[in-house]
C-alpha positions in Angstrom: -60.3 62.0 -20.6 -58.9 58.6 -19.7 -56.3 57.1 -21.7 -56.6 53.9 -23.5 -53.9 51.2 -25.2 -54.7 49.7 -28.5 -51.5 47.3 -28.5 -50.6 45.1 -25.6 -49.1 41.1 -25.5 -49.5 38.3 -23.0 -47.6 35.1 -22.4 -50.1 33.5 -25.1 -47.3 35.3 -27.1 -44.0 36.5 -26.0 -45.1 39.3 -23.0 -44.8 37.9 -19.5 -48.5 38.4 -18.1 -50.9 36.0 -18.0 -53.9 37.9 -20.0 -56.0 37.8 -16.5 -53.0 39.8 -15.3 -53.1 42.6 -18.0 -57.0 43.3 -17.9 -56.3 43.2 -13.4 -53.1 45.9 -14.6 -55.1 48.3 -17.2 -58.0 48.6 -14.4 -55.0 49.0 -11.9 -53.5 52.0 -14.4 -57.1 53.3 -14.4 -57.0 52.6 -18.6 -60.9 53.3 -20.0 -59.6 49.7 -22.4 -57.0 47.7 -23.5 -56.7 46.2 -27.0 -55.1 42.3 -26.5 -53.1 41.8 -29.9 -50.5 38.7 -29.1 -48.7 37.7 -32.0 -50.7 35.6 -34.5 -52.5 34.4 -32.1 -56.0 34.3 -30.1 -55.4 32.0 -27.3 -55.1 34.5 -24.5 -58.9 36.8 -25.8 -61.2 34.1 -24.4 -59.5 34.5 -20.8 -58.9 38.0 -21.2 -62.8 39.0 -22.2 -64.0 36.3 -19.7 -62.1 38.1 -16.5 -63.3 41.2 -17.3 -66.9 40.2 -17.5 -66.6 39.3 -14.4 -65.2 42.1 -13.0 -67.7 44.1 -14.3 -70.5 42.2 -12.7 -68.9 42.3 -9.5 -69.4 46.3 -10.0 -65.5 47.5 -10.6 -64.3 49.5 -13.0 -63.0 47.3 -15.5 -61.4 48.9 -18.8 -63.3 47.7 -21.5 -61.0 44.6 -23.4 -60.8 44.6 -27.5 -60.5 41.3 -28.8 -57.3 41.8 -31.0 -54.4 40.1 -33.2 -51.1 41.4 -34.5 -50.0 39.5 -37.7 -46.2 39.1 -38.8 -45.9 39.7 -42.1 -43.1 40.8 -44.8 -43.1 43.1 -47.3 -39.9 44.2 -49.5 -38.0 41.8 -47.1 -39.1 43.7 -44.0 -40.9 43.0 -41.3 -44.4 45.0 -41.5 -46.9 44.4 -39.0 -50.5 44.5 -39.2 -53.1 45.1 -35.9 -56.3 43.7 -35.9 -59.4 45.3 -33.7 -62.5 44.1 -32.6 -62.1 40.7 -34.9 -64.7 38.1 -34.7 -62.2 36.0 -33.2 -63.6 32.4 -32.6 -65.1 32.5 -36.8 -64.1 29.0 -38.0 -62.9 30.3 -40.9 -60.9 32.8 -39.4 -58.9 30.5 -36.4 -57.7 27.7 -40.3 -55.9 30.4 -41.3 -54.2 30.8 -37.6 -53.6 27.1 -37.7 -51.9 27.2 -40.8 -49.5 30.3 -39.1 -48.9 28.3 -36.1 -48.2 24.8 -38.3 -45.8 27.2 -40.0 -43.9 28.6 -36.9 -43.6 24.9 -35.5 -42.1 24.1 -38.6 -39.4 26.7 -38.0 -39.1 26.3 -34.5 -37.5 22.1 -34.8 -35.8 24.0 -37.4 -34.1 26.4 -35.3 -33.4 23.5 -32.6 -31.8 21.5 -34.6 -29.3 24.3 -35.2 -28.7 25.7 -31.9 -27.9 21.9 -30.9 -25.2 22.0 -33.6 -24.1 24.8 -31.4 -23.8 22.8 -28.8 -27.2 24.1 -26.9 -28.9 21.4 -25.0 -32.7 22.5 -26.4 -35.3 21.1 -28.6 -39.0 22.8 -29.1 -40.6 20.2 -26.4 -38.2 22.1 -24.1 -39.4 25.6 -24.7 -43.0 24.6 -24.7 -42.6 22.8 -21.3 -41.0 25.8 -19.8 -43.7 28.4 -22.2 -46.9 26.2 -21.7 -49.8 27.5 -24.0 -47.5 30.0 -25.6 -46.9 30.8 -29.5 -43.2 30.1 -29.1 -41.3 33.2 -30.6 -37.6 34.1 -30.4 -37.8 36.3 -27.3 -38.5 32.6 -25.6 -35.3 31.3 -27.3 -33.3 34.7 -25.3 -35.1 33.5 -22.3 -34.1 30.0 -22.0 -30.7 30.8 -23.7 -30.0 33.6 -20.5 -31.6 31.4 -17.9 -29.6 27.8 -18.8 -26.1 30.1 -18.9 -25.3 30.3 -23.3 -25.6 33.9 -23.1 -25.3 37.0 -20.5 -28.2 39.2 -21.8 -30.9 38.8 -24.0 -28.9 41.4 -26.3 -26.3 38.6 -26.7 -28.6 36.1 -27.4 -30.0 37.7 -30.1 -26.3 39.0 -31.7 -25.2 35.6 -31.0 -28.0 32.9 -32.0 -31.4 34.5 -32.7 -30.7 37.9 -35.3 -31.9 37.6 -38.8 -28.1 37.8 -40.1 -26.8 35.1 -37.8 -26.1 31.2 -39.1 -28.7 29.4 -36.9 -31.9 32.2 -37.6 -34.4 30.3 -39.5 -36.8 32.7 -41.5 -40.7 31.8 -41.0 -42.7 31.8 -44.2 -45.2 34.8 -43.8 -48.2 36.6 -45.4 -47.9 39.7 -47.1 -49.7 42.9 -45.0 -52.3 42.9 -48.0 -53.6 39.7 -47.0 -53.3 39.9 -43.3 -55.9 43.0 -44.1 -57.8 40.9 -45.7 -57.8 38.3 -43.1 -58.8 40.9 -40.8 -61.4 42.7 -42.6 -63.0 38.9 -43.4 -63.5 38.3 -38.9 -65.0 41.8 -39.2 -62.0 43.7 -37.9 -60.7 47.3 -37.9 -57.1 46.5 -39.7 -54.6 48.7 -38.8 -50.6 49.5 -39.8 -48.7 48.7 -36.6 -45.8 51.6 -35.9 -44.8 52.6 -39.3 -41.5 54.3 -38.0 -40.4 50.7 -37.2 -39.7 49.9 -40.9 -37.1 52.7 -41.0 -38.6 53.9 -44.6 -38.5 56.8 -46.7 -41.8 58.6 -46.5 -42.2 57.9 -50.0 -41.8 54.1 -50.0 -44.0 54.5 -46.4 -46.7 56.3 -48.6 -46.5 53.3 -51.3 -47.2 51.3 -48.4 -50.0 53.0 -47.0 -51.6 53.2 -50.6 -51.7 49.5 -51.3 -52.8 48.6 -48.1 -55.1 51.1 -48.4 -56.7 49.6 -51.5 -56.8 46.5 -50.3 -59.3 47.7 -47.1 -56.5 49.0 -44.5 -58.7 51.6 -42.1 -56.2 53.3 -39.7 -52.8 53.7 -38.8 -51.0 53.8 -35.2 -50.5 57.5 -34.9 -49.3 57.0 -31.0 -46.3 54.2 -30.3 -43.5 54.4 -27.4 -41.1 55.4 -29.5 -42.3 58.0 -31.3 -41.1 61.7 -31.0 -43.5 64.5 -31.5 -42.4 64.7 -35.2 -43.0 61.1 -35.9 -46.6 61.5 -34.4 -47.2 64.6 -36.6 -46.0 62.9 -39.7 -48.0 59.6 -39.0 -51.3 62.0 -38.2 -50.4 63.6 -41.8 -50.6 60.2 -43.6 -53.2 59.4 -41.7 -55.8 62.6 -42.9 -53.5 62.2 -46.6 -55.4 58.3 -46.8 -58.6 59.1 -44.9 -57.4 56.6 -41.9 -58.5 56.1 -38.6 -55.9 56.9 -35.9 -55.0 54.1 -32.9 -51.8 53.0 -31.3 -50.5 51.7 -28.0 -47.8 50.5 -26.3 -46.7 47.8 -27.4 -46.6 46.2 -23.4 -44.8 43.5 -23.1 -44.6 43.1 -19.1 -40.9 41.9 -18.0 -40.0 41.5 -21.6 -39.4 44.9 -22.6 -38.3 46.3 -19.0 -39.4 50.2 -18.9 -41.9 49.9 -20.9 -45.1 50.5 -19.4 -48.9 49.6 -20.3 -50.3 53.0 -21.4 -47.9 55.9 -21.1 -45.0 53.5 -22.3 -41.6 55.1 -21.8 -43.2 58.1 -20.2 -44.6 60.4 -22.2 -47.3 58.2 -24.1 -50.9 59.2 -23.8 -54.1 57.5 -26.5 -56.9 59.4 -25.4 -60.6 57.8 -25.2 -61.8 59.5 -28.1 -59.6 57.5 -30.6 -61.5 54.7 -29.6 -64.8 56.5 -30.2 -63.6 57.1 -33.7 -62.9 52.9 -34.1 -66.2 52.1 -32.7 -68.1 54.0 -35.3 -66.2 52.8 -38.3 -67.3 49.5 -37.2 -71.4 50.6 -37.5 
């Protein structure tokens, strides 16, 4: 049974590999397929989907690539994300609503500028996209021009300096709720899913208050398998999972040079998504 990754990022949001270089690394690591699922964004499936296809008619073993999205969005003033799989990407309808995201993060992002350079930072957002062409800019580009023009010693500093929520120059994005990034998903005929539920460091009653809501509103599975998780976190999220009749996924969560140890597939060592999960996605989608 080959192992799969249903949660990956490319430089189209803040990972480091180009989305060519992550379909070359998953056939590298042998993966049966890798889910792309950059941050409210698209830009990288077309070049992702397009390089496989070709590898696959030059006859190699090419990991089959899932046209994905992973929305930002905040519930109870948390960050909650939702995973989208197999979405109709390239629906009109579907890439407004990402224009209206990226409008909003742009919005931010001068935002955010403007108060770094009352720090006495030399940046602006023209700066960030020159040096992050084609890239949704997100703070994890801030770290890396903050470390590489000398503000900060680590990206750790950067973010307990400059980029945290609590410090004075964060600038909060406006965001959709999880209910309506399902319903985005479910509208570009997508499997929606409940990215790594321990992340939001809630009781398993408010986590279960979660699940139900989203659940009404058309959420389908729930990443049972993260990098992080112990063997009691996968248990418990497999428990909510039969308790709300969803599907089971995970990944990852690759982010190349960005999240250093962190490896597509087995993540920090001990990860392993079997093929079958993928099985159980592709017929909830018949």
């Amino acid at each position: 049974m080959r192992a799969i990754d249903l949660h990956t990022h490319t430089c189209k949001s803040d990972g480091s590999f180009t989305p060519t270089q992550l379909v070359d690394y998953a056939m590298e690591k042998g993966l049966a397929a890798v889910a792309v699922t950059d941050h409210d964004t698209t830009d990288g499936l077309g070049e992702a989907l397009s390089h496989a296809g070709a590898l696959l008619e030059k006859g190699l073993p090419c990991p089959e690539v899932v046209p994905g999205i992973e929305f930002s969005t905040k519930y109870e003033q948390k960050d909650v994300h939702i995973v989208g799989l197999y979405i109709s990407y390239d629906a009109p309808s579907f890439q407004e609503r990402l224009d209206a995201f990226v409008n909003s993060r742009i919005h931010r992002n001068h935002k955010m500028c403007q108060n770094l350079n009352e720090a006495g930072i030399d940046i602006t957002f023209d700066k960030l996209q020159a040096e992050n062409p084609d890239a949704v800019i997100t703070r994890a580009h801030y770290a890396s021009y903050l470390l590489e023009h000398g503000y900060v010693k680590s990206r750790q500093d950067a973010f307990s300096q400059y980029l945290g929520d609590h410090t004075k120059y964060f600038v909060p994005r406006e965001k959709v709720t999880p209910a309506q990034a399902v319903e985005l998903i479910l509208q570009a005929k997508g499997i929606p899913i409940l990215a790594h539920p321990t992340l939001y460091h809630m009781s398993t009653d408010r986590l279960c208050t979660l699940v139900s809501s989203l659940k009404e509103a058309g959420l389908m599975g729930i990443e049972a398998f993260y990098s992080t998780y112990t063997p009691q976190d996968e248990r418990d999220m497999r428990e909510i999972a039969a308790k709300y009749d969803l599907l089971l996924s995970g990944g990852s969560d690759f982010h190349g040079a960005n999240k250093p140890n962190l490896d597509l597939g087995t993540g920090y060592g001990r990860l392993f998504i079997p093929e079958e999960i993928l099985d159980s996605i592709k017929d909830a989608r018949e």
